[in-house]
Backbone bond lengths (Angstrom), bond angles and torsions (degrees), N, CA, C in turn:
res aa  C-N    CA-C-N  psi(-1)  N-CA   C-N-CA  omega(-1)  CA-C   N-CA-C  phi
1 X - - - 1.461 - - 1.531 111.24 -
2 X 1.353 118.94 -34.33 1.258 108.37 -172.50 1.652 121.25 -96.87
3 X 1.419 107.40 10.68 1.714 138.13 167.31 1.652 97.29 -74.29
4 X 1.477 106.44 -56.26 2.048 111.09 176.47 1.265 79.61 -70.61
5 X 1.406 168.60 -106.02 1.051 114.69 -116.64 1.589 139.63 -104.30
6 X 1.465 113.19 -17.83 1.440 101.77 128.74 1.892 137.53 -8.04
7 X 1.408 99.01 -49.37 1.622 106.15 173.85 1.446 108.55 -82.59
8 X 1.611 111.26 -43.12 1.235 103.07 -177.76 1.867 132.54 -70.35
9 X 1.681 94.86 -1.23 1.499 99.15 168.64 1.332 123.76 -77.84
10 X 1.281 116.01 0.54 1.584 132.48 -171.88 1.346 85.13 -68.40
11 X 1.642 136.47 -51.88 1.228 130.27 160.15 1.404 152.53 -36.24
12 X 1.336 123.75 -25.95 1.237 151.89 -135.26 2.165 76.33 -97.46
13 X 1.296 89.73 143.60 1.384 114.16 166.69 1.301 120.54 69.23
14 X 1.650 113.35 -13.97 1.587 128.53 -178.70 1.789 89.96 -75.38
15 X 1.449 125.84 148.62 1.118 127.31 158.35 1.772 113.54 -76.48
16 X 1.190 111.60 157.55 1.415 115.59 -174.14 1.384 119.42 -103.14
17 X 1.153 93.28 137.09 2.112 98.91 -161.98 1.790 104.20 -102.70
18 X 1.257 112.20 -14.10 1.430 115.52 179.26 1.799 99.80 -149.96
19 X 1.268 94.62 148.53 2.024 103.04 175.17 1.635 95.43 -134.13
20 X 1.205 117.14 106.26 1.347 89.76 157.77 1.862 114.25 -126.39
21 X 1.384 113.16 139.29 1.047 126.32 -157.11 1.263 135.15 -123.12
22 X 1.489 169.11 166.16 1.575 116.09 -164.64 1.716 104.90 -113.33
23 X 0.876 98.29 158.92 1.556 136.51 -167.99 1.595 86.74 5.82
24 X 1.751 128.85 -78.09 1.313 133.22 -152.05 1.236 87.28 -54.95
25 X 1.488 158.23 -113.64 1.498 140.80 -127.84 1.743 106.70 -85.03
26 X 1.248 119.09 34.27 1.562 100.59 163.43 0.940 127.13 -64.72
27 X 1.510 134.57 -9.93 1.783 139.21 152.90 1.671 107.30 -69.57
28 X 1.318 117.74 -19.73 1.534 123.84 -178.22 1.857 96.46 -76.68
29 X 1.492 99.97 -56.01 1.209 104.98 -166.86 1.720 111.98 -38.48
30 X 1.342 97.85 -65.00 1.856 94.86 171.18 1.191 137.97 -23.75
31 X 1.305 95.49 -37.88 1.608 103.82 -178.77 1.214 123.20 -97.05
32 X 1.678 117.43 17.49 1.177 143.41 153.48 1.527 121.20 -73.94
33 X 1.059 120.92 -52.84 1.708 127.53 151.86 1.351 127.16 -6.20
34 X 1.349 128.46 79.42 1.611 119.29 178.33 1.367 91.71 126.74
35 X 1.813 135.47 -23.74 1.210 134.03 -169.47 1.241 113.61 -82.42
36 X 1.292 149.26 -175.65 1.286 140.83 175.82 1.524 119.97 -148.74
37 X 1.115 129.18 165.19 2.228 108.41 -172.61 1.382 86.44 -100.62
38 X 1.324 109.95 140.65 1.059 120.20 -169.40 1.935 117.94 -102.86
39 X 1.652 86.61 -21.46 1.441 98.37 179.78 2.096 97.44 -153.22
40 X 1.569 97.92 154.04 1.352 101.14 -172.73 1.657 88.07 -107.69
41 X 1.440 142.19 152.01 1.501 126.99 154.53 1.638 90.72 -153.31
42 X 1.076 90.59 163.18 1.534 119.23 158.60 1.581 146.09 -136.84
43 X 1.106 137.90 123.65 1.171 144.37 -138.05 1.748 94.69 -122.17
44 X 1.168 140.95 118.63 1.443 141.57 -153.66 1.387 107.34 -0.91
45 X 2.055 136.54 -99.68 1.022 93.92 171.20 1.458 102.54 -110.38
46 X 0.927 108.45 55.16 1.610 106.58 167.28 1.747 108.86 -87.64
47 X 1.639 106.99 150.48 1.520 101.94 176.92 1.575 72.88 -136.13
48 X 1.520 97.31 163.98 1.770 112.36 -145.68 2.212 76.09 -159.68
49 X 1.367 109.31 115.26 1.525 124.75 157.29 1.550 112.46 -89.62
50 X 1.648 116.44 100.91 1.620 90.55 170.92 1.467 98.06 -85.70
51 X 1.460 112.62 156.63 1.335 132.66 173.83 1.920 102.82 -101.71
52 X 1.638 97.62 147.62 1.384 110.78 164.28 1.312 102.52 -54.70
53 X 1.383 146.60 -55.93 1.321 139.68 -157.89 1.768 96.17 -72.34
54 X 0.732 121.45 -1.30 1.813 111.00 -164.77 1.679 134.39 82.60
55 X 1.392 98.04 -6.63 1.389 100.53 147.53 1.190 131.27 -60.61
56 X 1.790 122.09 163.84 1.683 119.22 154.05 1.333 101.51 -122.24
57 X 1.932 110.28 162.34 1.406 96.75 168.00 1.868 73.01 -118.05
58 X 1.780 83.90 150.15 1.555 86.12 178.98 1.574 102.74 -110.55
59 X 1.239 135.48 133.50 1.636 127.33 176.95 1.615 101.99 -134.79
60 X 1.391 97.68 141.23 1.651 104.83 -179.59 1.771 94.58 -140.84
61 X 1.308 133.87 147.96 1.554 131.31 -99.93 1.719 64.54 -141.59
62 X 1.613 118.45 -42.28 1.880 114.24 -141.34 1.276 105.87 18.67
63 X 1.204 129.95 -156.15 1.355 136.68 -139.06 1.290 127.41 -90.03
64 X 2.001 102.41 -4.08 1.433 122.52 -167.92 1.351 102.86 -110.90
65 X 1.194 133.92 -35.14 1.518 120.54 -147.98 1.771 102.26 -94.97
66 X 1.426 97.99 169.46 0.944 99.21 -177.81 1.759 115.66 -150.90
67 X 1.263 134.86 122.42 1.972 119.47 173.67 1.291 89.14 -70.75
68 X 1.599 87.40 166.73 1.611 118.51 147.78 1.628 104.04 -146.66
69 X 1.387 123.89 115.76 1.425 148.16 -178.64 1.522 114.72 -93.39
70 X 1.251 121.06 124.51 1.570 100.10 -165.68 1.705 82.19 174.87
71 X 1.874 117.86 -157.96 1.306 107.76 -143.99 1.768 85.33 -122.52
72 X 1.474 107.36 179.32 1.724 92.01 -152.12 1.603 91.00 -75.88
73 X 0.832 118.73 175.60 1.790 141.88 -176.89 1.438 118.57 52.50
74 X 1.804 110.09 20.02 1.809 111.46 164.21 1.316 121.08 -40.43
75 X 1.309 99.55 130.05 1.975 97.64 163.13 1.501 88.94 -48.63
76 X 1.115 99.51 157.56 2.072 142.70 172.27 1.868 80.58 -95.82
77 X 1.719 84.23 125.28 1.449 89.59 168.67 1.736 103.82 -102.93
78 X 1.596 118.10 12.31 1.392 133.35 159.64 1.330 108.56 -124.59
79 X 1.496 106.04 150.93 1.371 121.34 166.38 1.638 98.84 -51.23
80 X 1.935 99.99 142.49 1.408 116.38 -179.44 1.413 121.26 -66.09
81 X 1.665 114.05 -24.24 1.302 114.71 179.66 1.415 114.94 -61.51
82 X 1.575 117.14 -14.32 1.452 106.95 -166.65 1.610 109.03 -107.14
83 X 1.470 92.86 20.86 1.771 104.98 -177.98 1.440 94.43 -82.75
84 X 2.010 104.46 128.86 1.674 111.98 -165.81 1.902 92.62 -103.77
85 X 1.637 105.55 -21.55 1.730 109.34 -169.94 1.536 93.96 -165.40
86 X 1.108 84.44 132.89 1.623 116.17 178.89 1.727 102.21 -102.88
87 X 1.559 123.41 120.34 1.594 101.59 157.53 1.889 92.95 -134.47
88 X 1.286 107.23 143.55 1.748 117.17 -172.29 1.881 97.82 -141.44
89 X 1.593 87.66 129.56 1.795 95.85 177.32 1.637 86.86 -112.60
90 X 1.298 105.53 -170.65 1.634 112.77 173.52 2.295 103.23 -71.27
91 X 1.687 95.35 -38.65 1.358 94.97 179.67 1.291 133.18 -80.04
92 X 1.825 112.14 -24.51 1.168 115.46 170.61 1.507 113.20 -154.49
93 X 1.582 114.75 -173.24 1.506 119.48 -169.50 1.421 109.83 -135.87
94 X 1.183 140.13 142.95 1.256 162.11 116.41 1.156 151.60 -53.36
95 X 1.512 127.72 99.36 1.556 116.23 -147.24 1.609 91.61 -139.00
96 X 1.428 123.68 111.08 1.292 120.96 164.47 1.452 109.19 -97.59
97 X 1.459 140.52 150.34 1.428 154.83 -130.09 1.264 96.37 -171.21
98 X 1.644 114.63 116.47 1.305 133.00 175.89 1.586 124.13 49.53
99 X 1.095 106.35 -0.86 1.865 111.09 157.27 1.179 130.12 -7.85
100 X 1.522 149.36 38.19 1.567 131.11 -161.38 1.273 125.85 -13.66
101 X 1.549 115.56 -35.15 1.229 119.09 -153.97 1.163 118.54 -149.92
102 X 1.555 122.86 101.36 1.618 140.96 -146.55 1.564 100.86 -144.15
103 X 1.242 122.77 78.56 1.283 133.21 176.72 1.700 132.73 -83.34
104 X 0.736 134.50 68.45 1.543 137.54 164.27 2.153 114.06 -17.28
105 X 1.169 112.86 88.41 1.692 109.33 -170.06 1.480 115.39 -92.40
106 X 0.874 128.13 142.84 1.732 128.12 154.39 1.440 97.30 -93.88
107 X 1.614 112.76 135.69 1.215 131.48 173.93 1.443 108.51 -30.00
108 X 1.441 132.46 -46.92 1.747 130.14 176.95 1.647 93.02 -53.80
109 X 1.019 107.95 -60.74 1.510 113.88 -148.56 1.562 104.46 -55.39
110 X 1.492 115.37 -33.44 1.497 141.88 -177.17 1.618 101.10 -68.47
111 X 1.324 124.03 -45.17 1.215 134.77 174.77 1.888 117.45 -72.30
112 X 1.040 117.88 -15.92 1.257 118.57 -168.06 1.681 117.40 -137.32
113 X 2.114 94.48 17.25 1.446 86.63 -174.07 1.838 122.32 -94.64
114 X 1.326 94.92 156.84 1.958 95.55 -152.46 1.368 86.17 -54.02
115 X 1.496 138.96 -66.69 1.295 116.84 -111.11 1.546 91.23 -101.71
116 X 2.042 125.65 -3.12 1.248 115.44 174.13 1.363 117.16 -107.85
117 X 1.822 116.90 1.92 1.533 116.80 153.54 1.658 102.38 -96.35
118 X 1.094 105.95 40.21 1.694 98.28 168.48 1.500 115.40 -149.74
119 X 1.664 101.24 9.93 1.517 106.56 169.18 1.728 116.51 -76.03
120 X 1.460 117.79 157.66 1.474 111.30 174.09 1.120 122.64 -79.64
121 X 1.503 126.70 -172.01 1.306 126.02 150.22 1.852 121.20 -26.76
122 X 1.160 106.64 118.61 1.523 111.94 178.17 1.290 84.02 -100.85
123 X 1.954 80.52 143.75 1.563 97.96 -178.57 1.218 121.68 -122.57
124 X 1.655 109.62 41.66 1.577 135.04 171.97 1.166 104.81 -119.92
125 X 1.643 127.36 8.14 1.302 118.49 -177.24 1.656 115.31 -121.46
126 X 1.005 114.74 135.48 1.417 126.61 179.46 1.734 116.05 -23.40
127 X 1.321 105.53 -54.31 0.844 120.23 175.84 1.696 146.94 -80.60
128 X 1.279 79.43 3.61 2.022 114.93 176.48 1.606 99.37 -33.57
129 X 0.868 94.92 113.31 1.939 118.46 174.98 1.772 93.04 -83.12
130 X 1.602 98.47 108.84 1.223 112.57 137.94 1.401 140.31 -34.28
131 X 1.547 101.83 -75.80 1.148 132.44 -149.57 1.877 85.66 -74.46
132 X 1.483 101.24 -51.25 1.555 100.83 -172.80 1.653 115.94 -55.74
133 X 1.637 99.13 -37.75 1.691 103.55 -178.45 1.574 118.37 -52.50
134 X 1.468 102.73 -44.17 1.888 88.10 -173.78 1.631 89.20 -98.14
135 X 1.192 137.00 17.21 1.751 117.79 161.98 1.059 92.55 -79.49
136 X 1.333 153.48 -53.54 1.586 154.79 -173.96 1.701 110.16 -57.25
137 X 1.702 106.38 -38.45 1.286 102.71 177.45 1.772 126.49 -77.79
138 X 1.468 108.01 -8.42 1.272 121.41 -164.53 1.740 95.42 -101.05
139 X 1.558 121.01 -23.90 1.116 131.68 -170.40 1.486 116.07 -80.05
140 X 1.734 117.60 -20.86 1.208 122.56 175.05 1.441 119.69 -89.37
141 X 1.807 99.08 19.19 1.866 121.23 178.64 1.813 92.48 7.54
142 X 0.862 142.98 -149.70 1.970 153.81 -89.93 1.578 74.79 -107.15
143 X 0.716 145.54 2.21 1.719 124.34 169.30 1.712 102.16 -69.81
144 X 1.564 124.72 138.31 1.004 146.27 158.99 1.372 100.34 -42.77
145 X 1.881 117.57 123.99 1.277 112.69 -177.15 1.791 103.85 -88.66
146 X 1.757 127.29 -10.91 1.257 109.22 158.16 1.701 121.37 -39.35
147 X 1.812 113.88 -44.62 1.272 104.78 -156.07 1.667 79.99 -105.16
148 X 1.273 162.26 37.74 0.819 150.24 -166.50 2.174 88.86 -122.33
149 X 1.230 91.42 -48.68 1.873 82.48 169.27 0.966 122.92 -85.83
150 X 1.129 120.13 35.06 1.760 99.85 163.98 2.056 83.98 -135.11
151 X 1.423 120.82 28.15 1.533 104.23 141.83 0.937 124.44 -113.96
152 X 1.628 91.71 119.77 1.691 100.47 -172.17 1.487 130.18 -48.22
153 X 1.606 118.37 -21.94 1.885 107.75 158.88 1.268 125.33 -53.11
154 X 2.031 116.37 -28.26 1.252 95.34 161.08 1.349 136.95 -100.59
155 X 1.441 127.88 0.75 1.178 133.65 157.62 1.819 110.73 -158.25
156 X 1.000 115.90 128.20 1.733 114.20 -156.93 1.911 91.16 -109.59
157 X 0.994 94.64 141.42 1.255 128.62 -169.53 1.845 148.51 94.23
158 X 1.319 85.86 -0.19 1.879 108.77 172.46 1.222 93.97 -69.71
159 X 1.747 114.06 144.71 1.417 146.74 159.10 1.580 87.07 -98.99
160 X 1.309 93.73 170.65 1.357 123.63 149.80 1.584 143.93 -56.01
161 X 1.574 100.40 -27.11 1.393 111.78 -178.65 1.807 100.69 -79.93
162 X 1.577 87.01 -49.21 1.876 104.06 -166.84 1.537 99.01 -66.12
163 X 1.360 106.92 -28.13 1.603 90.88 172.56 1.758 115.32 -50.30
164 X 1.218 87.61 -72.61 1.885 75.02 -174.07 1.032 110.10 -101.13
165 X 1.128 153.49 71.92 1.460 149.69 31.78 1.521 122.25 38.18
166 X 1.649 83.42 -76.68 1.844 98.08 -170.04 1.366 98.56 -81.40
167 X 0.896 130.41 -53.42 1.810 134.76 179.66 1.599 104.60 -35.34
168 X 1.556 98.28 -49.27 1.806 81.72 -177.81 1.603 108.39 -82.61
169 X 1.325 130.69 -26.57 1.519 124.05 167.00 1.420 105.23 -45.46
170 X 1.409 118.74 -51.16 1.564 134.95 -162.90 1.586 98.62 -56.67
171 X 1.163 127.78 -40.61 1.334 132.08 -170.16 1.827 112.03 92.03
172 X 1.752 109.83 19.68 1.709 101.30 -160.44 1.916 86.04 -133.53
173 X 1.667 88.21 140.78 1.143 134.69 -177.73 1.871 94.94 -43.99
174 X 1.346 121.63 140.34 1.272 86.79 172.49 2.173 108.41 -105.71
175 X 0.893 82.16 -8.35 1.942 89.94 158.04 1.288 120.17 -84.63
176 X 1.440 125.45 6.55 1.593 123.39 147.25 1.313 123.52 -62.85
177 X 1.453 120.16 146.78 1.431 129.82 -144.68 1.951 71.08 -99.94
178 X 1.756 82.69 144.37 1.503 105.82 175.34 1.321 130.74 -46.89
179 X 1.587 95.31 -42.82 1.579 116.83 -176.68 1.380 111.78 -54.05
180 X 1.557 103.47 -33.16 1.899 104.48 -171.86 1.164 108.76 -85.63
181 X 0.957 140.31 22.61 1.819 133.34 -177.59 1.455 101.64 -94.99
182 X 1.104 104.68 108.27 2.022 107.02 -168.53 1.994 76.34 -69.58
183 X 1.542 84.79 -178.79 1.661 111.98 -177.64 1.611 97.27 -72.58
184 X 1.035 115.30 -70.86 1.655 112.40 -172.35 1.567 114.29 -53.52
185 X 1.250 134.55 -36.62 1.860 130.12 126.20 1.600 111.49 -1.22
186 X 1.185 121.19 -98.79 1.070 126.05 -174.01 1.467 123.11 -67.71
187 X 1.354 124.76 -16.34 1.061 126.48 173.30 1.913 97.75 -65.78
188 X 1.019 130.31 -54.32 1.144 145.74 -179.40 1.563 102.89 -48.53
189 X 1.267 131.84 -46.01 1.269 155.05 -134.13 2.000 80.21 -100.92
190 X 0.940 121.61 -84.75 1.508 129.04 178.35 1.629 110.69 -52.45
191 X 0.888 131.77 0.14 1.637 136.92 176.96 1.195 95.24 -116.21
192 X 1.091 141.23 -28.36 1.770 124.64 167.90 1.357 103.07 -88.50
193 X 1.352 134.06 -26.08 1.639 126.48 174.56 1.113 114.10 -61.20
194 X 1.105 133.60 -50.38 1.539 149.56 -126.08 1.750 101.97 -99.05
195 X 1.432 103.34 -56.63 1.914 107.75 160.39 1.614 100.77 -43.50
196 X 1.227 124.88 -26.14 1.920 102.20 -153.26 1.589 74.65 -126.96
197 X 1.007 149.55 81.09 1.547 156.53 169.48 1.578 95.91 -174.71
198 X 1.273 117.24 -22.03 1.390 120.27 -148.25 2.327 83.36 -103.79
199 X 1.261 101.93 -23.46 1.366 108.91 -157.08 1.102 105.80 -96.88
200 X 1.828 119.83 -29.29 1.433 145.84 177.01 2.007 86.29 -65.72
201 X 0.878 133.79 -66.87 1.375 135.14 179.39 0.931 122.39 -34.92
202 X 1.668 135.58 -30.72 1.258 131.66 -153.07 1.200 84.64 -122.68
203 X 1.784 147.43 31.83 1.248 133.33 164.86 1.620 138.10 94.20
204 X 1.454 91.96 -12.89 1.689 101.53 -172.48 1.580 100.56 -94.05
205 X 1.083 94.29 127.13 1.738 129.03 -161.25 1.836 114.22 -150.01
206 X 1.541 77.46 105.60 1.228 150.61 10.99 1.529 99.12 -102.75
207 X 1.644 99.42 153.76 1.524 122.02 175.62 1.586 115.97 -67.44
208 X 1.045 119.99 108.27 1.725 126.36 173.40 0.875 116.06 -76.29
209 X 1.387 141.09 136.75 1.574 158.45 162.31 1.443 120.06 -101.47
210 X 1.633 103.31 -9.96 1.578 96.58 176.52 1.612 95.42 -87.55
211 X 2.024 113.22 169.72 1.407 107.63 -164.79 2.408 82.38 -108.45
212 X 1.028 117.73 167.53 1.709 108.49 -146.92 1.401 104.83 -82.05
213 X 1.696 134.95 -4.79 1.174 152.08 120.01 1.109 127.78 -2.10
214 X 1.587 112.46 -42.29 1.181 130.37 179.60 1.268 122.94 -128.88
215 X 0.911 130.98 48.08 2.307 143.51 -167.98 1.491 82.22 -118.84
216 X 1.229 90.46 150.97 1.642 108.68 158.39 1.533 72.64 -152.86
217 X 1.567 87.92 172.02 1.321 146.20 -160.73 1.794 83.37 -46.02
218 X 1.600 129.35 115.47 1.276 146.64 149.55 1.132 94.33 56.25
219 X 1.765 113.93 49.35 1.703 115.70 173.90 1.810 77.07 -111.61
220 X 2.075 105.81 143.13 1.125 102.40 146.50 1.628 122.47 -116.09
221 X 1.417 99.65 -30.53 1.362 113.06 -173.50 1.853 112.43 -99.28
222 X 1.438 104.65 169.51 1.425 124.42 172.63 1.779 110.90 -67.21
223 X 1.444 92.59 -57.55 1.827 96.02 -166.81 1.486 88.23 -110.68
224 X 1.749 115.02 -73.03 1.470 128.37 -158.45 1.495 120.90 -9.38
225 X 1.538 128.13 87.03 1.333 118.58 163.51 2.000 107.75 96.02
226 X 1.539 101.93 24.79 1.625 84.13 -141.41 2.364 63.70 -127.08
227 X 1.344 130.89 18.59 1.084 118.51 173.30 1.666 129.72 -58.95
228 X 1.676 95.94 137.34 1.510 106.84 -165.05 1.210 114.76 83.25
229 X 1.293 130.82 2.92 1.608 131.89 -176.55 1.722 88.66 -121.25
230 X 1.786 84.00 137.94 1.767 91.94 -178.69 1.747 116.73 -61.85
231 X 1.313 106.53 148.05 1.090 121.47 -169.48 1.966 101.45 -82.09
232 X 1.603 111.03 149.10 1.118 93.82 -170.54 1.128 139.78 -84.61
233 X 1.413 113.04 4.80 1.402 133.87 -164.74 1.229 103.80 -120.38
234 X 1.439 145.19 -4.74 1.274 134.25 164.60 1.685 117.74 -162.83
235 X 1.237 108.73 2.36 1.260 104.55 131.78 1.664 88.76 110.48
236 X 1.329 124.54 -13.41 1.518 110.44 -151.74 1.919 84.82 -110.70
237 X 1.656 103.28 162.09 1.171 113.39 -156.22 1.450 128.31 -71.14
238 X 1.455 133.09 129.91 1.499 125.64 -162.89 1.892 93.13 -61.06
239 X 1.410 98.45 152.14 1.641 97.46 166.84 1.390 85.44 -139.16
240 X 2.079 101.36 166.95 1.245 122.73 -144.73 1.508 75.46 -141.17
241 X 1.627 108.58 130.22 1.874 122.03 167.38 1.589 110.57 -123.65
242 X 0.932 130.92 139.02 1.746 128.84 171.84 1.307 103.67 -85.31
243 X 1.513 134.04 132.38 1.165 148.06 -178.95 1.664 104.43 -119.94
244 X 1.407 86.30 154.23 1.935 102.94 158.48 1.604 104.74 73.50
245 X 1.573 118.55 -175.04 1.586 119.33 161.28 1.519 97.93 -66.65
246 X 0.804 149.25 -61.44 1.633 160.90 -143.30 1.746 100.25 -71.22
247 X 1.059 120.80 -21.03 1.338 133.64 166.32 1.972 94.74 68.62
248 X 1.268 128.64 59.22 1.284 149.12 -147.56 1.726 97.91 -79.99
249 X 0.970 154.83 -166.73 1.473 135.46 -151.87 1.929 83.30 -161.80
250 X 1.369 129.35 99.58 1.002 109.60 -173.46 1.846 101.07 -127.38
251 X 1.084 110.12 137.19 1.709 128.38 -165.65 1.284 111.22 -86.99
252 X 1.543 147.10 133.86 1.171 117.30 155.47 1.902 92.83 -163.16
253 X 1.549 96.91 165.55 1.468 94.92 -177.13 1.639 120.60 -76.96
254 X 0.995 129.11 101.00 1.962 96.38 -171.64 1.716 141.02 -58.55
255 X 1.907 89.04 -18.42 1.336 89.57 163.61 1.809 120.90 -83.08
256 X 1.368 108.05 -40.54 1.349 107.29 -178.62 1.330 117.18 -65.18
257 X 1.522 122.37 -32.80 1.446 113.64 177.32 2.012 107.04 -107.82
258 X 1.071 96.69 56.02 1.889 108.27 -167.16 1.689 84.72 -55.30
């Protein structure tokens, strides 16, 4: 999310020559015309447009959506029907594709909304609360801490990949109950995320976690996706568990993170 918005500041300050928005505010949309985003942010994976007029549009991608940023009148590298927001300056264009969730805010509404005064510690922000991250993590007691990070109330900004990723840097099981992750656990656990969240930002795609000592041939990661193939540090086989309602795909070594 914070790769779209990086791109999407290429926008910021151009006035807007087209809004298109879905069906419920297309009378809103109009009155977007002539306005400009005034600020790009993101809130774990929430991305948040402030508008010159004082609106936000808020869009969060979950597992379907997708931009494409580029110059006004690009081919759609998707069919148009699945365009969720249109934004076009004279210099550039904006096209989000299958988005669930494309919200139009009034500043109250921006101030009082559930699911972004109820996100955790983000852990792209300067200000990432420690202390708050594993009180939230100790609070989701017998929940599996694989599926316990990737909800964003208790720490906002984990994918899926970086989840276990960090779990196997972390040295922790990812079917250990939440409650047991002492502080120095997770402190460990958020200091190996945060470098490779921090790296996902600056464009490199795909982001590697192995150190170059250790790549073989179109390896990027430690565990991620790599099940039944020996692990690189001791040889015994990655295994793959489904977590959460979402049945989430989570990697880890069993000897290295025993």
């Amino acid at each position: 999310m914070v790769r779209w918005a990086n791109a999407l500041r290429a926008l910021a300050k151009e006035p807007l020559v087209l809004v298109e928005l879905p069906e419920r505010y297309r009378t809103q949309a109009q009155d977007l015309v002539g306005q400009h985003i005034r600020e790009v942010e993101t809130r774990g994976k929430h991305l948040l447009l402030h508008l010159s007029i004082g609106l936000t549009i808020l869009c969060h991608a979950m597992m379907y959506g997708a931009w494409q940023i580029g110059r006004p009148g690009m081919a759609l590298r998707q069919p148009a029907r699945f365009v969720r927001l249109r934004l076009r300056t004279n210099q550039h264009e904006a096209v989000f594709f299958h988005g669930p969730v494309v919200d139009l805010l009034t500043p109250e509404q921006l101030a009082t909304h559930r699911r972004l005064t109820a996100l955790g510690p983000d852990l792209l922000k300067e200000d990432f609360s420690f202390d708050e991250a594993h009180r939230r993590v100790l609070a989701a007691g017998h929940r599996e801490i694989g599926d316990v990070l990737l909800d964003q109330q208790v720490v906002a900004g984990i994918g899926n990949v970086f989840k276990s990723e960090g779990l196997f840097l972390g040295h922790i099981d990812p079917r250990r109950q939440a409650a047991s992750v002492n502080r120095q656990e997770a402190d460990g656990l958020w200091q190996a995320v945060r470098p490779m969240l921090q790296s996902a930002t600056e464009g490199q795609d795909p982001v590697v976690t192995l150190p170059a000592d250790l790549r073989r041939t179109g390896e990027h990661y430690w565990v991620y996706s790599r099940a039944q193939r020996p692990c690189f540090l001791c040889g015994s086989l990655v295994a793959m568990v489904r977590q959460g309602q979402l049945e989430r795909a989570s990697y880890f070594c069993p000897n290295c993170q025993a």
